[in-house]
VEXZAVO-195952 format. One line per field, with one value per residue: x, y, z of N, C-alpha, C, O, CB in turn; residue in one letter. Coordinates in nm, 2 decimals. Last residue first. Glycine has a CB too. Example, Ala and Ser with C-alpha at 12.3 -4.5 7.8 and 13.67 -1.06 7.14 Angstrom:
! VEXZAVO-195952
n_X: [1.28,1.32];
n_Y: [-0.22,-0.57];
n_Z: [0.71,0.78];
ca_X: [1.37,1.23];
ca_Y: [-0.11,-0.45];
ca_Z: [0.71,0.78];
c_X: [1.29,1.32];
c_Y: [0.00,-0.33];
c_Z: [0.79,0.78];
o_X: [1.34,1.42];
o_Y: [0.11,-0.33];
o_Z: [0.80,0.85];
cb_X: [1.41,1.13];
cb_Y: [-0.06,-0.45];
cb_Z: [0.57,0.90];
residuo: [s,a];
//
This chain:
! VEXZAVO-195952
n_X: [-1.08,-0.94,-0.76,-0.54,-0.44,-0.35,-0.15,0.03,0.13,0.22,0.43,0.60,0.70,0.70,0.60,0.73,0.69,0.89,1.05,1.30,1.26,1.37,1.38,1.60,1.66,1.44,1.45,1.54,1.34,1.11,1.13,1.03,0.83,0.81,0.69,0.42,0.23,0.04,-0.10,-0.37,-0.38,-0.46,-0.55,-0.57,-0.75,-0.70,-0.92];
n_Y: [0.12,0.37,0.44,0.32,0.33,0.60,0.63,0.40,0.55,0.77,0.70,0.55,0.75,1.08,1.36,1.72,2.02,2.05,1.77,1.63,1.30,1.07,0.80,0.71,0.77,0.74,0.98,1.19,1.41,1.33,1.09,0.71,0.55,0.53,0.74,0.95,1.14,1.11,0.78,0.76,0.64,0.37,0.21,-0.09,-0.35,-0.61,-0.81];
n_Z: [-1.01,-0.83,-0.62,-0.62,-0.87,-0.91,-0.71,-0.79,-1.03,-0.96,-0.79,-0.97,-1.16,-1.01,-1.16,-1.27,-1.29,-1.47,-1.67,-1.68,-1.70,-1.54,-1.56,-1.59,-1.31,-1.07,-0.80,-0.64,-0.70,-0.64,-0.41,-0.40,-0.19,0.07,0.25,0.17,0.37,0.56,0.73,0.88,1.22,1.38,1.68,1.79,2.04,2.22,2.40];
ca_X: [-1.12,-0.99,-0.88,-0.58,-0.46,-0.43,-0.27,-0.06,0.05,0.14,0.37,0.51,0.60,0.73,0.58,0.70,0.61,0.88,0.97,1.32,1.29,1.38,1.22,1.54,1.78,1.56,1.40,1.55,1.52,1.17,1.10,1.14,0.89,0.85,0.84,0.52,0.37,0.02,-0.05,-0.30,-0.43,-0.33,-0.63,-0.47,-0.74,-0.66,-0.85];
ca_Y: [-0.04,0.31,0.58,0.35,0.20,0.52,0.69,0.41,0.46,0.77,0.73,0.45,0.62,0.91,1.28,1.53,1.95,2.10,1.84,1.75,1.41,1.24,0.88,0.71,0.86,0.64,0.87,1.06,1.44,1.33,1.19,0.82,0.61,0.42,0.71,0.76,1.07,1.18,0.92,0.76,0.76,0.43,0.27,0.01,-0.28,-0.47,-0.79];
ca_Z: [-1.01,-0.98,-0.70,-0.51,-0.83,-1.01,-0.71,-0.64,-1.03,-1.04,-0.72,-0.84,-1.21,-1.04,-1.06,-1.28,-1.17,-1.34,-1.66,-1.69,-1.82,-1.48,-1.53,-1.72,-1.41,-1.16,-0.89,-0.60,-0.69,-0.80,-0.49,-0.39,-0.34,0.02,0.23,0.13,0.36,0.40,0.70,0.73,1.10,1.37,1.59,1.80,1.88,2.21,2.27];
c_X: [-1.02,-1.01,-0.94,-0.72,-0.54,-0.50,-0.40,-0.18,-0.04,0.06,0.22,0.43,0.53,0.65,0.66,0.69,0.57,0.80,0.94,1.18,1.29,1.37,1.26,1.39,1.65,1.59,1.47,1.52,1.62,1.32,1.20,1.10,0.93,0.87,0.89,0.66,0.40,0.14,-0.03,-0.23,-0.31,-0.38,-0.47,-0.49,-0.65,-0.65,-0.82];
c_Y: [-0.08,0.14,0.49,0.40,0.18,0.39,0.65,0.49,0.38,0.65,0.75,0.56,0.56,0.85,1.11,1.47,1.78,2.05,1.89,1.81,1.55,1.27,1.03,0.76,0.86,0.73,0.85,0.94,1.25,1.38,1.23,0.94,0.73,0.45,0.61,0.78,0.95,1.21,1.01,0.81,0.72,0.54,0.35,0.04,-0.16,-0.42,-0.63];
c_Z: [-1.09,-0.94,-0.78,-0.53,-0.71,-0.97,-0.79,-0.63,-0.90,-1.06,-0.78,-0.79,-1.10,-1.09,-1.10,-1.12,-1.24,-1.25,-1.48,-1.68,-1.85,-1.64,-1.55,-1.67,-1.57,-1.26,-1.00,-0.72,-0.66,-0.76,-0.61,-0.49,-0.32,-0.15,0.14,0.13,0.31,0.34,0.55,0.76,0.97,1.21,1.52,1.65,1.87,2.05,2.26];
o_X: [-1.01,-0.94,-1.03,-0.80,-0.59,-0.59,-0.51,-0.29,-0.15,-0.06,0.12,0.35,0.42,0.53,0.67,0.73,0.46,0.83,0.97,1.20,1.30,1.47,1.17,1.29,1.62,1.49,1.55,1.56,1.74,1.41,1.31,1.06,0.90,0.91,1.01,0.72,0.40,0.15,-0.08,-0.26,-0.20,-0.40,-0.37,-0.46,-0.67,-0.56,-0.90];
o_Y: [-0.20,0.08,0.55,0.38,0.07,0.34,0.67,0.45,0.32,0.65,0.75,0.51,0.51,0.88,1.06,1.51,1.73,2.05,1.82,1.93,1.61,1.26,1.11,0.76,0.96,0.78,0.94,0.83,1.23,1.34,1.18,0.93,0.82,0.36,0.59,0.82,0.84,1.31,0.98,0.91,0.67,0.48,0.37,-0.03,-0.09,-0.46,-0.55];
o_Z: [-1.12,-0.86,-0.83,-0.44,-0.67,-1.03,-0.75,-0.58,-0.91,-1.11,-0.71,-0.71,-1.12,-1.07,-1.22,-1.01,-1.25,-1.13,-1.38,-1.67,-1.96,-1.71,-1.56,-1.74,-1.63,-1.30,-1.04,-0.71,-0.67,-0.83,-0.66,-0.60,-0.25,-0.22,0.14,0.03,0.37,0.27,0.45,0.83,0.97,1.10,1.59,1.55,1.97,1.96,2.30];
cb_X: [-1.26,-0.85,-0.80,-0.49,-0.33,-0.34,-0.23,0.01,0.12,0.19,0.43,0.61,0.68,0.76,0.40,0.88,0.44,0.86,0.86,1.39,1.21,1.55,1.15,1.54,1.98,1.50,1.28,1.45,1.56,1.09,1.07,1.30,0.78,0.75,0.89,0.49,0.42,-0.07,0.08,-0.34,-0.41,-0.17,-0.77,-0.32,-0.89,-0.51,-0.94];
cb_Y: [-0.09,0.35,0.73,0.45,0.14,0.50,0.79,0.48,0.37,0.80,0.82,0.36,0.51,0.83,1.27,1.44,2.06,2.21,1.76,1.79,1.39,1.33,0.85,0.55,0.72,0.48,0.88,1.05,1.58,1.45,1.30,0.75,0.62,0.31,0.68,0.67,1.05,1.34,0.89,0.80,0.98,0.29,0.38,-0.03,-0.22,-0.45,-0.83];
cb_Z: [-1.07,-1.13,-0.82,-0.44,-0.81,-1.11,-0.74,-0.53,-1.09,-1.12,-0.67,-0.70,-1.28,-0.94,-1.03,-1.37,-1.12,-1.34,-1.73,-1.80,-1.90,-1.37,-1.35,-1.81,-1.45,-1.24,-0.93,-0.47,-0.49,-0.94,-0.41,-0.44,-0.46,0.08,0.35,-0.06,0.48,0.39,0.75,0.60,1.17,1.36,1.68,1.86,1.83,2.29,2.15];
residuo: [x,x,x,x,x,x,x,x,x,x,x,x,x,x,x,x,x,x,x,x,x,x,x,x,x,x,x,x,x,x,x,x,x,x,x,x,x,x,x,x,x,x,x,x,x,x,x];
//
């Protein structure tokens, strides 16, 4: 059996940054985060 070890990476390509995210998220604040990324973190960190 072959196990193939592979590190986190510290990259989600899979939510888009704030230059990238849905029009009704950008309210102009300087350091906003997306809604998916806020909530991965929340979901990742918490029961």
């Amino acid at each position: 059996m072959v196990i193939e070890y592979k590190l986190a990476g510290d990259t989600w390509f899979d939510i888009p940054d704030a230059m990238h995210m849905p029009k009704r998220e950008r309210l102009g604040y300087p350091t906003q985060k997306p809604l998916a990324l806020l909530e991965r973190i929340i979901l990742a960190s918490s029961n």
